[in-house]
ROVEXKE-733480 format. One line per field, with one value per residue: residue in one letter; residue number from 1; z, x, y of N, C-alpha, C in turn. Coordinates in Angstrom, 1 decimal, decimal comma. Layout:
<sites>
residu: A;...
num: NUM;...
n_w: Z;...
n_u: X;...
n_v: Y;...
ca_w: Z;...
ca_u: X;...
ca_v: Y;...
c_w: Z;...
c_u: X;...
c_v: Y;...
</sites>
This chain:
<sites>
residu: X;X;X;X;X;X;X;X;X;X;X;X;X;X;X;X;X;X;X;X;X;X;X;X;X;X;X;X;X;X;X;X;X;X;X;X;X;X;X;X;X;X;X;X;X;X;X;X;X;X;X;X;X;X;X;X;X;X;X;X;X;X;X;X;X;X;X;X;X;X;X;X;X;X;X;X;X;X;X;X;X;X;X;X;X;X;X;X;X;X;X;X;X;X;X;X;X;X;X;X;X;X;X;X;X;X;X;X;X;X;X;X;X;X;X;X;X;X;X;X;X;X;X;X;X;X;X;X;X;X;X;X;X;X;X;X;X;X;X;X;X;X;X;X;X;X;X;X;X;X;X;X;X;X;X;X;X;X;X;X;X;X;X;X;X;X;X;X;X;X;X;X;X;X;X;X;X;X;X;X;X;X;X;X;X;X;X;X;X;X;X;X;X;X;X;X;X;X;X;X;X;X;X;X;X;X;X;X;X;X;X;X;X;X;X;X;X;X;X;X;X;X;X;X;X;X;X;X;X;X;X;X;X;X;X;X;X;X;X;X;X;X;X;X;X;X;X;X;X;X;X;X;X;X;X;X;X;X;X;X;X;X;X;X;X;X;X;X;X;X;X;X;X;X;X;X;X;X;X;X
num: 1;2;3;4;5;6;7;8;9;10;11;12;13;14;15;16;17;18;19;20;21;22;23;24;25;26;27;28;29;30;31;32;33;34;35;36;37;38;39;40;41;42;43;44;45;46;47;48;49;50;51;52;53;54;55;56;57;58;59;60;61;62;63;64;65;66;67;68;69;70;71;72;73;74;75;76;77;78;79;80;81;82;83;84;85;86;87;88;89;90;91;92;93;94;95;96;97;98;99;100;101;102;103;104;105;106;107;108;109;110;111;112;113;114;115;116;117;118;119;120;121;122;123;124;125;126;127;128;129;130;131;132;133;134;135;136;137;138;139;140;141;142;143;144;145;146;147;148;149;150;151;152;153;154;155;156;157;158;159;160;161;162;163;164;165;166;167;168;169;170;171;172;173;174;175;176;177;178;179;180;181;182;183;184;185;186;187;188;189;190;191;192;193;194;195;196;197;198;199;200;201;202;203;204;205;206;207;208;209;210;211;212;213;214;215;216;217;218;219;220;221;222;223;224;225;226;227;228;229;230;231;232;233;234;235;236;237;238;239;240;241;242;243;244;245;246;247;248;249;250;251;252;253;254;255;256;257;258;259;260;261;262;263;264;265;266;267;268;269;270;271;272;273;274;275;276;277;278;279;280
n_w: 131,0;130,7;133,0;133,0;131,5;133,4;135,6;134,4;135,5;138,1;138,6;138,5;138,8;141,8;140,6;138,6;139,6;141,3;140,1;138,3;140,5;140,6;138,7;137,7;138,2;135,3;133,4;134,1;133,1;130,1;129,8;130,1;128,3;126,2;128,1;129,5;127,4;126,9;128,5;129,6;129,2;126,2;125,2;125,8;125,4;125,5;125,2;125,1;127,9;129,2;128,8;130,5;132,8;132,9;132,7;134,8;136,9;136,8;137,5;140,1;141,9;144,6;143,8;143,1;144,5;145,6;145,8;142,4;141,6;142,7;142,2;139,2;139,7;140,8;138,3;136,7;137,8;137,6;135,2;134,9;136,3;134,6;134,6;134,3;135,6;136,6;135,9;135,1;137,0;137,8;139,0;141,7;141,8;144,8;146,9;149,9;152,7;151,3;149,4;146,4;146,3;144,9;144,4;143,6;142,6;143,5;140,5;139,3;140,8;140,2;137,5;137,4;138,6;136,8;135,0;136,1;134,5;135,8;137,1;135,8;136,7;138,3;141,1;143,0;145,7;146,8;149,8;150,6;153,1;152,4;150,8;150,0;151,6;152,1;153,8;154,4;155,6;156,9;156,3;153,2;151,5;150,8;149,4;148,8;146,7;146,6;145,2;145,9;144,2;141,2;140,6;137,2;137,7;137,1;138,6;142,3;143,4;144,8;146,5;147,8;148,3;150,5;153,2;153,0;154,2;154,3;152,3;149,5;147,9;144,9;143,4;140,3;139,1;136,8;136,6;136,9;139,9;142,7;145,0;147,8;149,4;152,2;154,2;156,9;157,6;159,9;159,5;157,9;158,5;160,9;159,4;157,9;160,2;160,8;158,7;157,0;155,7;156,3;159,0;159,0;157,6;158,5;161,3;160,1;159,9;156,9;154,3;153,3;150,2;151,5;153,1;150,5;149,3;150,2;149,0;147,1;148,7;150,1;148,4;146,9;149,6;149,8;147,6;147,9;150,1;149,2;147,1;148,6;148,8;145,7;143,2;142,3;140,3;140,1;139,4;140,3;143,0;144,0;143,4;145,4;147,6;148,0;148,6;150,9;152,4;151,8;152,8;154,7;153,5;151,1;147,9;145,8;142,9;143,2;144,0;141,8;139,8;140,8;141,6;143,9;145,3;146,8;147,2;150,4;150,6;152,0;152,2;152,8;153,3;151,6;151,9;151,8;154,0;154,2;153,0;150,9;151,2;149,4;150,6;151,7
n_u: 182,3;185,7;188,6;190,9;193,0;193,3;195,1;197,4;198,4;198,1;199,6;202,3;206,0;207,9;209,1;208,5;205,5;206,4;207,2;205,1;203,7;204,3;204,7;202,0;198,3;197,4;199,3;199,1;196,6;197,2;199,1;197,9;196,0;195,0;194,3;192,3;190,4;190,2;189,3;186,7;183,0;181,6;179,5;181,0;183,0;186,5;188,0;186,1;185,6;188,3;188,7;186,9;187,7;189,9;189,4;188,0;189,3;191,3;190,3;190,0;192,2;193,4;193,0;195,8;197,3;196,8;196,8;197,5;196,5;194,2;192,6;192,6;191,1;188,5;187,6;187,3;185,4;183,1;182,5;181,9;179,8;178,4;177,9;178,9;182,0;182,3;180,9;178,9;177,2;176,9;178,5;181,4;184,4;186,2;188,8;190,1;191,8;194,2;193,6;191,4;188,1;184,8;182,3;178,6;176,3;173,0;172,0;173,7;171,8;169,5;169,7;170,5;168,5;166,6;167,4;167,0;164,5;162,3;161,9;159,3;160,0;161,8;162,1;163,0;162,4;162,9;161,4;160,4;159,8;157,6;156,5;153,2;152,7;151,5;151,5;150,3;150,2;149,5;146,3;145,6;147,6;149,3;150,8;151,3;152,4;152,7;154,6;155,6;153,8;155,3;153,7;151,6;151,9;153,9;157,0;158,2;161,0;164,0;164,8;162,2;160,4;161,5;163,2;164,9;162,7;162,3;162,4;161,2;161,0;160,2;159,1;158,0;156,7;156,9;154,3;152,4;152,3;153,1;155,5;156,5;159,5;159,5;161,4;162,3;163,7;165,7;166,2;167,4;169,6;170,5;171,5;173,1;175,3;176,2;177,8;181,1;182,6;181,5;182,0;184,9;185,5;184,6;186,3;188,9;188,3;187,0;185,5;182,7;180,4;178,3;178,3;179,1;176,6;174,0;171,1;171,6;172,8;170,5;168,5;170,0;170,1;167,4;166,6;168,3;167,0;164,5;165,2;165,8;163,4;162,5;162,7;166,0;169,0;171,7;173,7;172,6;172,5;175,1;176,4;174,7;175,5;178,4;178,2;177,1;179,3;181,2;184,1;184,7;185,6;188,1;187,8;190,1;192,0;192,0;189,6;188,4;188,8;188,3;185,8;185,0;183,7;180,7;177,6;175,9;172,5;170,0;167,1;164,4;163,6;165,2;167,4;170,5;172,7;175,6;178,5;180,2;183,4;184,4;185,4;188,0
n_v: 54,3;54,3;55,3;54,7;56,6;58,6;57,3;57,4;59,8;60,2;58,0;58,8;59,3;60,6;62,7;64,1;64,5;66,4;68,1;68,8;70,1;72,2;73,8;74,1;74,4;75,0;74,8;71,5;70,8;71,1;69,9;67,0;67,0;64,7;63,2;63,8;64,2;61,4;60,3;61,6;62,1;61,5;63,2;65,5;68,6;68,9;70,8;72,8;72,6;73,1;75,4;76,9;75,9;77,4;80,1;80,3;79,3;81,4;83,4;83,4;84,2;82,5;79,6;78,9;78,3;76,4;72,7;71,6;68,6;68,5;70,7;69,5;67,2;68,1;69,6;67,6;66,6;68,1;68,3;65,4;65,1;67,1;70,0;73,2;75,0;78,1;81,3;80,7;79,8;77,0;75,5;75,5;76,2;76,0;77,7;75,5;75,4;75,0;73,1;72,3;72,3;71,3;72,8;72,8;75,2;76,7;76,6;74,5;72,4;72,7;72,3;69,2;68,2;68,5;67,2;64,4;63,8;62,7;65,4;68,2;70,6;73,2;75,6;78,3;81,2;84,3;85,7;88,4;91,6;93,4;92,1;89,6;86,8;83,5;80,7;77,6;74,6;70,8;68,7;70,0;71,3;74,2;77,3;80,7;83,4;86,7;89,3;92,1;94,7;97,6;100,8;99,9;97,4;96,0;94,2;95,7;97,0;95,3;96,9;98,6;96,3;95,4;94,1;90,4;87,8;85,5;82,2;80,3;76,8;75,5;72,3;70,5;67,8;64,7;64,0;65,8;66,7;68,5;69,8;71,4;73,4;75,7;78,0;80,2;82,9;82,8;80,2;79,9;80,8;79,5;77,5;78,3;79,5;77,1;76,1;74,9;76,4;79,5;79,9;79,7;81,7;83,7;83,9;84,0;86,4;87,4;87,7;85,8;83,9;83,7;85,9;88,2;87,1;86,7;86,3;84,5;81,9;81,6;81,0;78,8;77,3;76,2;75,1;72,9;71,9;70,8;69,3;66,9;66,1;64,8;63,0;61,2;61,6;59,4;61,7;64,0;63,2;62,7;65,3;66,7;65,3;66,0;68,7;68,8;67,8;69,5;71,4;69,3;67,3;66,3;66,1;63,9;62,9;60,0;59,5;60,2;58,6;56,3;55,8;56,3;58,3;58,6;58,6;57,6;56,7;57,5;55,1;55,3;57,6;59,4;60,8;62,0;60,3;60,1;59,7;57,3;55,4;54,0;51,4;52,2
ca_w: 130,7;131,6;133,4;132,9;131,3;134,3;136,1;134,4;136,2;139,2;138,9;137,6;139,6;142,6;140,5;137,8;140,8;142,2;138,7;138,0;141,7;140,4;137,2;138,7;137,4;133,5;132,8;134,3;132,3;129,1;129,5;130,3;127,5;125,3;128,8;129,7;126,1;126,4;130,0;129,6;128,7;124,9;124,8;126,6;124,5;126,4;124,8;125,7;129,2;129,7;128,7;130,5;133,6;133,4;133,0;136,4;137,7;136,7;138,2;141,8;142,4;145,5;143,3;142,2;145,9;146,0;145,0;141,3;141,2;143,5;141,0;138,1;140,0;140,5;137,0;135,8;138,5;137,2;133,7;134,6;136,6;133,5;135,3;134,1;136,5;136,7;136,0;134,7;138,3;138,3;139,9;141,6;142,4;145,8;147,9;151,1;153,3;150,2;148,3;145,5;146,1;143,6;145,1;142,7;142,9;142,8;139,2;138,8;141,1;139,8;136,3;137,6;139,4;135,5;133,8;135,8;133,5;136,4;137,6;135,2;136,9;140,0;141,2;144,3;145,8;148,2;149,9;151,3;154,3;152,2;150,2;150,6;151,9;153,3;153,8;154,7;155,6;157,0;154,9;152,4;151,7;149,7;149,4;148,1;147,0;145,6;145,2;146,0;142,3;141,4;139,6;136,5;137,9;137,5;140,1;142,7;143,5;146,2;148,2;148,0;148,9;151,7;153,4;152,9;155,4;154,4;151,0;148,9;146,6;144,8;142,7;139,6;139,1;135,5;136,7;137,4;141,2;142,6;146,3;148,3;151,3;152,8;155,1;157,6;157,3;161,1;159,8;156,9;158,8;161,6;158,3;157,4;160,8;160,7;157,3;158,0;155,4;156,9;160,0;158,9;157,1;159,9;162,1;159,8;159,3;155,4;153,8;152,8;149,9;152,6;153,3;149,3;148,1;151,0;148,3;146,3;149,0;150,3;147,1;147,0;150,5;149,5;146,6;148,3;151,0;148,1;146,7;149,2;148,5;144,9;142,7;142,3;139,3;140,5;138,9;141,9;144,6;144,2;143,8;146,5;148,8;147,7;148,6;152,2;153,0;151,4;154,4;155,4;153,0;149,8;146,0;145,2;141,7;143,3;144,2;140,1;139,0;141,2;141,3;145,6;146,0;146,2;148,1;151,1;150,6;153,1;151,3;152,7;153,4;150,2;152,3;151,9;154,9;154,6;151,9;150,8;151,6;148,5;150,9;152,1
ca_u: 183,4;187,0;189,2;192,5;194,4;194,1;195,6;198,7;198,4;197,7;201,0;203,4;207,0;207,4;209,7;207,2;204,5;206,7;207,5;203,7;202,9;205,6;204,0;200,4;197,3;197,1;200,1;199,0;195,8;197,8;200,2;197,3;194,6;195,0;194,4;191,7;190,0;189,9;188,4;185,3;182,0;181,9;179,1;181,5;183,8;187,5;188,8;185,7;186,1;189,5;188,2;186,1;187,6;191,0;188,6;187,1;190,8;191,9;188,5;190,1;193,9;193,8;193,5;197,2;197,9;195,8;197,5;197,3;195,4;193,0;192,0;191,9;190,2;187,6;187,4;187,0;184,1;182,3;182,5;181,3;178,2;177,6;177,9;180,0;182,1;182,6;180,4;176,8;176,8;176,4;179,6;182,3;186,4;187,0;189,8;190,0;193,2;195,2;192,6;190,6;186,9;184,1;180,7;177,3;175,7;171,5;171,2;173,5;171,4;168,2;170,3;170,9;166,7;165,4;168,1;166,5;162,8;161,2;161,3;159,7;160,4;162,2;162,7;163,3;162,2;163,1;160,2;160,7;158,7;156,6;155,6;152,1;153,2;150,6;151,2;149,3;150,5;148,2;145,9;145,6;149,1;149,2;151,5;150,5;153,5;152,7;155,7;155,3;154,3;155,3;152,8;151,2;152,3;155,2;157,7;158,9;162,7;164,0;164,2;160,6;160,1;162,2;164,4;164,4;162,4;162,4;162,8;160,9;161,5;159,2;159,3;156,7;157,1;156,1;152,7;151,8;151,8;154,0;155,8;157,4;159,4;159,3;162,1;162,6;166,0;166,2;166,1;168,4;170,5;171,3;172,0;174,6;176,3;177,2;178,8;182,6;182,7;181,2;183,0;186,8;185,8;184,6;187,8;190,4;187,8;187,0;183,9;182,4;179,6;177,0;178,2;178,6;175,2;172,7;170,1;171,5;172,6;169,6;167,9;170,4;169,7;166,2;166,9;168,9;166,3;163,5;165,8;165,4;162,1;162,7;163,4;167,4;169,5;173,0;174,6;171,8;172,8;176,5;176,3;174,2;177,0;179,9;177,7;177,0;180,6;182,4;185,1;185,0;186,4;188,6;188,2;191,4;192,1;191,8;188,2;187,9;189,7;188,2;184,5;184,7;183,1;179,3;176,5;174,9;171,2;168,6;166,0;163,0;163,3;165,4;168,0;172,0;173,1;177,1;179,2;180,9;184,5;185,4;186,2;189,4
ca_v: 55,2;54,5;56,1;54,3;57,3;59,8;56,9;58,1;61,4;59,5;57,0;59,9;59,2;61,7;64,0;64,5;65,1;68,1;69,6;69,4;71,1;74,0;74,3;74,6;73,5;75,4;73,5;70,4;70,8;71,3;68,6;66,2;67,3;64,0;62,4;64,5;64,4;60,1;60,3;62,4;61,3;61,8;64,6;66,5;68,9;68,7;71,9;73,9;72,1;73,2;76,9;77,2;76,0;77,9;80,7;80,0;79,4;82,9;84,6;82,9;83,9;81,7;78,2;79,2;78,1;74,7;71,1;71,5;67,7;68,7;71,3;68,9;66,5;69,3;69,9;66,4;65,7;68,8;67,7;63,9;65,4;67,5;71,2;73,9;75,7;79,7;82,7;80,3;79,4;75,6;75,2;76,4;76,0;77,1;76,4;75,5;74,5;74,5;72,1;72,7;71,6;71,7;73,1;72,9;76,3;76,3;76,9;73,5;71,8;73,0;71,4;68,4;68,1;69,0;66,4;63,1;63,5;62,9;67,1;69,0;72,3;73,6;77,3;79,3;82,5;85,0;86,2;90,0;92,1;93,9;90,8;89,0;85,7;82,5;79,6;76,5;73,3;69,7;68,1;70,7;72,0;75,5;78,5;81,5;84,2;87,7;89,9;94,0;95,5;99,1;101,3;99,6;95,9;95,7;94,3;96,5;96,9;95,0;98,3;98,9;94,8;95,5;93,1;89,3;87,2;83,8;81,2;79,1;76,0;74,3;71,4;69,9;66,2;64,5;63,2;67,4;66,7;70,1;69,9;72,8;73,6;77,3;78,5;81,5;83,5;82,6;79,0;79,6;81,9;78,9;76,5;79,6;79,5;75,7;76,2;75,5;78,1;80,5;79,5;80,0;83,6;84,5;82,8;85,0;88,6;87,4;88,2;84,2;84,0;84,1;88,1;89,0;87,2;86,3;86,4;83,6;81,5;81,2;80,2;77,5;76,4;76,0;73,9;71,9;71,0;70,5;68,1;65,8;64,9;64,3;61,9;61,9;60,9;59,3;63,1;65,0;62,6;63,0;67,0;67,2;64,7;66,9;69,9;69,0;67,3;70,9;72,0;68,3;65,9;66,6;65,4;63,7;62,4;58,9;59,4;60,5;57,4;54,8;56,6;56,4;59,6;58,1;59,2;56,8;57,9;56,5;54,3;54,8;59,2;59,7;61,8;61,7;60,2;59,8;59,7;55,7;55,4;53,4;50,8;52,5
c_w: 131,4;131,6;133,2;132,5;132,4;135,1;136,1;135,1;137,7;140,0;138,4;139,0;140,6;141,9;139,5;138,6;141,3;140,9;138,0;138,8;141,7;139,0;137,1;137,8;135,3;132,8;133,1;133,2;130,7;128,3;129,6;129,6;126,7;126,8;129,1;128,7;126,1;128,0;129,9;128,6;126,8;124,5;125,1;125,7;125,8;125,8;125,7;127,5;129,8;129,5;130,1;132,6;133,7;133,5;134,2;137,2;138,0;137,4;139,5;141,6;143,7;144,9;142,9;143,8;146,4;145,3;143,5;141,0;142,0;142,8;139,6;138,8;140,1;139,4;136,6;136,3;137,6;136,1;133,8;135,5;135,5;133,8;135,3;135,1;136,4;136,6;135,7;136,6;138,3;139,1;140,4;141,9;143,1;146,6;149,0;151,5;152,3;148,9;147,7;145,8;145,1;144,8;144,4;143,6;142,3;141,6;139,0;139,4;140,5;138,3;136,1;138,0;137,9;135,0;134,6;135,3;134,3;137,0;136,3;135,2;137,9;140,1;142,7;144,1;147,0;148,4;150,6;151,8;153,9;150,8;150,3;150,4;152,5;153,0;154,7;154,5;156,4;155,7;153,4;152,5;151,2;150,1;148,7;148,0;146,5;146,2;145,4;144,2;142,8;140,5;138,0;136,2;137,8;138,9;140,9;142,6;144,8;147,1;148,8;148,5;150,5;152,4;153,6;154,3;155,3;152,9;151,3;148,0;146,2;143,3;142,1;139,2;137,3;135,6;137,1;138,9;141,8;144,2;146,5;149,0;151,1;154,1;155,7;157,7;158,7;160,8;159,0;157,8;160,1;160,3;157,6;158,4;161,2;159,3;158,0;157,4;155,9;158,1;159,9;158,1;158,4;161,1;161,7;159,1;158,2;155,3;153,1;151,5;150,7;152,9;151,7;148,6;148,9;150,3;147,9;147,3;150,0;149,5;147,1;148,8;150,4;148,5;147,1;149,6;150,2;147,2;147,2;149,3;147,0;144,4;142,1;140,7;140,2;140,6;140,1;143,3;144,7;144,1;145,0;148,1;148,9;148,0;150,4;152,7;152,3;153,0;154,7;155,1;151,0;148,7;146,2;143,9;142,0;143,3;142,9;139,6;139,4;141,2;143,0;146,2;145,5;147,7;149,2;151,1;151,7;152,2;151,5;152,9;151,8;150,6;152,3;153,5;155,2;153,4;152,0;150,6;150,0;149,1;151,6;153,5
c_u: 184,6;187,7;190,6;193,5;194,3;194,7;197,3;199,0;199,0;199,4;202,1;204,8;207,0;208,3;209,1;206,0;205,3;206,6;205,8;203,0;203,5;204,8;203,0;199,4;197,1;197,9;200,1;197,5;196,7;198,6;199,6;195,9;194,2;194,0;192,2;190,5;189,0;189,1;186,9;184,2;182,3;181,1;180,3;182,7;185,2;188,3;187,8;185,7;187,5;189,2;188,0;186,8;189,3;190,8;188,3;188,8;191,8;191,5;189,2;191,4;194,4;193,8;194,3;197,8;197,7;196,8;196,7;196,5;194,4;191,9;191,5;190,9;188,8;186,6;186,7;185,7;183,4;181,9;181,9;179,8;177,5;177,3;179,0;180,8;182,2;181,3;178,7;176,5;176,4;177,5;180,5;183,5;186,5;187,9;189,6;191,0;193,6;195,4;191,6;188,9;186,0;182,4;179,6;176,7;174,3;171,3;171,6;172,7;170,2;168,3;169,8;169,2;166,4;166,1;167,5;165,5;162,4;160,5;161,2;160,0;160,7;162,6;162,5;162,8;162,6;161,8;160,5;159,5;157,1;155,9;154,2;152,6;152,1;151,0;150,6;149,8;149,2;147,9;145,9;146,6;149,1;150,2;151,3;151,8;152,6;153,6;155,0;155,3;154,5;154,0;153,0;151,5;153,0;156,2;158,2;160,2;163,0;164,2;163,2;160,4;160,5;162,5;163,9;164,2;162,6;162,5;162,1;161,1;160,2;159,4;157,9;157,1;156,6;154,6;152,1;151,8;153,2;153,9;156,6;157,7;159,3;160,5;162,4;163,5;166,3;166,9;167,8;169,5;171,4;172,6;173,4;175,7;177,3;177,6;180,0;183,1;183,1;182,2;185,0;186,8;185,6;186,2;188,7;189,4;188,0;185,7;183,9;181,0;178,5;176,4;177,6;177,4;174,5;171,7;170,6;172,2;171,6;169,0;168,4;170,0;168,3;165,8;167,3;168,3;165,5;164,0;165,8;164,6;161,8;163,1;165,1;168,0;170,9;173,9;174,5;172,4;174,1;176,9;175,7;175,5;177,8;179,1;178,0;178,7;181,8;182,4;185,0;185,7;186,8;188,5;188,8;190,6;192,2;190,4;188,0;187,7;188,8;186,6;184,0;184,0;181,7;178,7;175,7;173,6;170,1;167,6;165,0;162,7;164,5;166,9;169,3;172,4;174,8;177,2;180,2;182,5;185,6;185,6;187,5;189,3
c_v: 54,8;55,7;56,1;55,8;58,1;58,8;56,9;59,6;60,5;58,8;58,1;59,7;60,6;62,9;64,5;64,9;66,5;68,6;69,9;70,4;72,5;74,3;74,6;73,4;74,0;74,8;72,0;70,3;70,7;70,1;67,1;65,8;66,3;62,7;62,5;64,2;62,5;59,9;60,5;61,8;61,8;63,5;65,8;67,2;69,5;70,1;73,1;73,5;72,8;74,5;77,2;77,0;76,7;79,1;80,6;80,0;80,8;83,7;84,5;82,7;82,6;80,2;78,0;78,2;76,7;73,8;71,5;70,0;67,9;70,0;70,9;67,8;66,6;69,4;68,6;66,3;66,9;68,5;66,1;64,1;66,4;69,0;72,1;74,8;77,3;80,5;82,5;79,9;78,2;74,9;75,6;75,8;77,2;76,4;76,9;74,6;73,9;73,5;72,8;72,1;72,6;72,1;73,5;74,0;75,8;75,9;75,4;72,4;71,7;71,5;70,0;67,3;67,6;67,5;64,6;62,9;63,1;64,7;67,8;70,4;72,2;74,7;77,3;80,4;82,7;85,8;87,8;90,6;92,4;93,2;90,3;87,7;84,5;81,0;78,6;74,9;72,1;68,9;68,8;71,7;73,5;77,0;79,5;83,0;85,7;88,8;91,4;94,5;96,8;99,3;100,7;98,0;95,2;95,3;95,3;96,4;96,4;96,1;98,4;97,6;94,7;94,1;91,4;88,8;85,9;83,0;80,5;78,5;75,4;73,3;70,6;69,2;65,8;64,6;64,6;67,3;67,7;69,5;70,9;72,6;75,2;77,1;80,0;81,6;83,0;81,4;78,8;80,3;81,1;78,0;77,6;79,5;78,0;75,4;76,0;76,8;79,6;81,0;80,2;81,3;84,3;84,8;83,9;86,3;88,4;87,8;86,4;84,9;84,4;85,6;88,5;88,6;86,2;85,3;84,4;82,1;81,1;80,6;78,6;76,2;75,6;74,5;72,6;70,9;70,2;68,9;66,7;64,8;65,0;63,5;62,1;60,9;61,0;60,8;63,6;64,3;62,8;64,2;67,2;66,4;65,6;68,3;69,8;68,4;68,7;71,8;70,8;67,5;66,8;65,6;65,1;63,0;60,6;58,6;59,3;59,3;56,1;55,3;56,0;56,7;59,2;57,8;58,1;57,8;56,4;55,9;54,8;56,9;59,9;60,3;61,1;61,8;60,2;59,7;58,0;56,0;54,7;51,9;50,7;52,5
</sites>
């Protein structure tokens, strides 16, 4: 796939760069849709793309405030890993210090797991107090969940489950051979406080995802360990990069253009160790 036409975005004189940064991103989308349209892989439909993510732009007043290409740049990566952004939860647009980053939520990672044919299933659970919980690691690995029913076996309500203790992921390969991890909220709950996220809501007294939905980041943390010891498709390894380097390092529309933004993964433990520079 080339990229040449957003390189017109890219090279635009600096007084067409201000009048794009005053105009925002809906009109930089707008004015760039033909551009937009010849970029993207072909499955990809560039109208419902642009939907879908000015939708997701509206949902979040603060990306009015972000560099308008740091928001398309966003967009485009979402659309070339194959992960829609806003309200399905496979991706999101959030800004940070006045940049737009893109951050793959569980479900797109899960996406992303199912889309290399080697995972045929991957889920999460939150495990809660009044759960029956065992697990069993060594030679003979085994986890064993069963959720609190109400009367006639049905699930309880998380009230009745009472409060979450810990997350699991587990992951079923082609060949039927199934691997898990298991985490304690203590565990996940350090992996929350070195968020920079977390960090800078805290810093200026905001509420971060962490506060309004524990539940579902956790789940995602889960996934995101589980992933590790799977098999990755280029899409998983570079969602998962841009997952752990969000609050560290920004998209630009150069990374888009030149395809920079690419995951060092350890050979022999599977694990993203660094992110590749491009060269720069």
């Amino acid at each position: 796939m080339s990229l040449q036409a957003l390189k017109n975005i890219r090279n635009t004189n600096n007084n067409a760069a201000k009048s794009e940064q005053q105009q925002g991103f809906p009109a930089m989308l707008e004015q760039f849709k033909g551009e937009i349209a010849r970029a993207l892989p072909k499955h990809i439909n560039p109208d419902r793309m642009a939907r879908i993510a000015l939708t997701a732009f509206r949902m979040t007043p603060k990306l009015a405030e972000c560099d308008p290409r740091s928001v398309f740049a966003a967009v485009i990566q979402s659309s070339q890993l194959g992960l829609e952004v806003g309200l399905m939860g496979e991706a999101h647009l959030v800004p940070f210090g006045g940049q737009c980053q893109l951050i793959p939520g569980y479900t797109g990672l899960m996406k992303l797991a199912r889309n290399s044919g080697q995972v045929v299933d991957i889920y999460a659970e939150a495990v809660r107090m009044n759960d029956k919980f065992a697990l069993k690691l060594g030679m003979e690995r085994n986890l064993e969940h069963e959720p609190l029913t109400a009367p006639g076996g049905f699930p309880a309500s998380d009230e009745e489950r009472g409060d979450v203790v810990g997350f699991y992921a587990v992951g079923v390969l082609k060949d039927g051979s199934r691997t898990f991890v298991a985490m304690g909220r203590k565990e996940v709950e350090r992996i929350r406080d070195g968020s920079r996220g977390y960090q800078a809501a805290k810093k200026y007294k905001k509420e971060s995802t962490w506060d309004t939905d524990f539940v579902a980041m956790g789940l995602k943390t889960a996934i995101r360990r589980i992933c590790k010891f799977l098999p990755k498709s280029p899409e998983l390894a570079t969602a998962l990069a841009m997952d752990e380097q969000a609050g560290r390092q920004n998209l630009n529309l150069d990374d888009v253009i030149n395809g920079s933004y690419t995951p060092v993964v350890d050979k022999d433990t599977g694990e993203i160790v660094d992110v590749a520079d491009g060269g720069k």
